[in-house]
N, C-alpha and C positions, 0 to 999 in steps of 0.2 A: 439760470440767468444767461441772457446773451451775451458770451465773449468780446464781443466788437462793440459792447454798449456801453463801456468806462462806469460801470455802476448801477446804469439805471436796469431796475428787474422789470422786465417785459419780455412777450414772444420771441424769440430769437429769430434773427431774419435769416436771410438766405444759405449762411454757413450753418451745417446741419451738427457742429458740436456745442457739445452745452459744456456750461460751465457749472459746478454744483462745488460749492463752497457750505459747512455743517460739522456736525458736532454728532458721532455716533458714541453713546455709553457704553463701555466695556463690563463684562462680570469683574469680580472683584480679582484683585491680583494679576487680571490679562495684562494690562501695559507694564508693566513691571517684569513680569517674566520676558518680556519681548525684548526688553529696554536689556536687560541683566545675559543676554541671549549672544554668547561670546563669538558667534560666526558671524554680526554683525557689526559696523561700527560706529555704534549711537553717537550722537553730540547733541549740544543743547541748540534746539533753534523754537522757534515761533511763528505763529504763522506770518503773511507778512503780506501789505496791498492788495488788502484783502477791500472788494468793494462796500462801499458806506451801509446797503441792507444789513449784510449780518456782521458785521465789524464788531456790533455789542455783544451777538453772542460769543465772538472768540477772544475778545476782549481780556477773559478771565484765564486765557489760557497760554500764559505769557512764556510756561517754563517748562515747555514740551523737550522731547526727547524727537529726534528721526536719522534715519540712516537710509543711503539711497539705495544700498543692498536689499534693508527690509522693503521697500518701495516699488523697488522692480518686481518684487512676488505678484502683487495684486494686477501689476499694470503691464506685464509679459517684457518682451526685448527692447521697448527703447517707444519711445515718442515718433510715432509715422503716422500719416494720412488717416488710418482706419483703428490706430489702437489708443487705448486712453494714457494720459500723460499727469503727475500730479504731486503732489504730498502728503505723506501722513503724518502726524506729529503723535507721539504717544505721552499723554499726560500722568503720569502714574499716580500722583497725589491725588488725582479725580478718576481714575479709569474711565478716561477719554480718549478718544481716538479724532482731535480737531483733521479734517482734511481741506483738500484743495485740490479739484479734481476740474480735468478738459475730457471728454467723453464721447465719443463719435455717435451721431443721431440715430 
């Protein structure tokens, strides 16, 4: 969906990052080991202004786990021009992985 669009899901105009807001299923036990994973420092959060399209589907996933250690794995040194920027929440009670991700075109 387009970042500059406050919700509405259509082409993304001129800024070439997208925004991808979703729900990726985990094997069993993955978020749980991640969460239990002592070189990080999980807390409880949820996602949050998350735009109205998929707001239902994350809806159910109120009692996520993230850490911005575990975070920076997937998304390299930090939020810049050309690298992706975002959150993961690890839901263990569903091995879910809800995210919230900005993504260079």
């Amino acid at each position: 969906m387009d970042r500059d669009a406050k919700g509405r899901s259509h082409p993304p105009g001129p800024d070439p990052r997208y925004r991808v807001v979703g729900v990726a299923h985990l094997p069993a036990g993955t978020a749980a080991r991640a969460v239990a994973d002592p070189s990080h420092a999980f807390e409880p959060s949820a996602p949050h202004g998350v735009p109205d399209v998929p707001a239902p589907f994350l809806s159910a996933y109120a009692r996520g786990m993230t850490s911005a250690s575990c975070d920076a794995l997937p998304l390299g040194s930090g939020a810049v021009d050309d690298l992706p920027e975002g959150r993961f929440f690890r839901e263990t009670a569903t091995d879910s992985l809800p995210l919230d991700t900005v993504t260079p075109g």
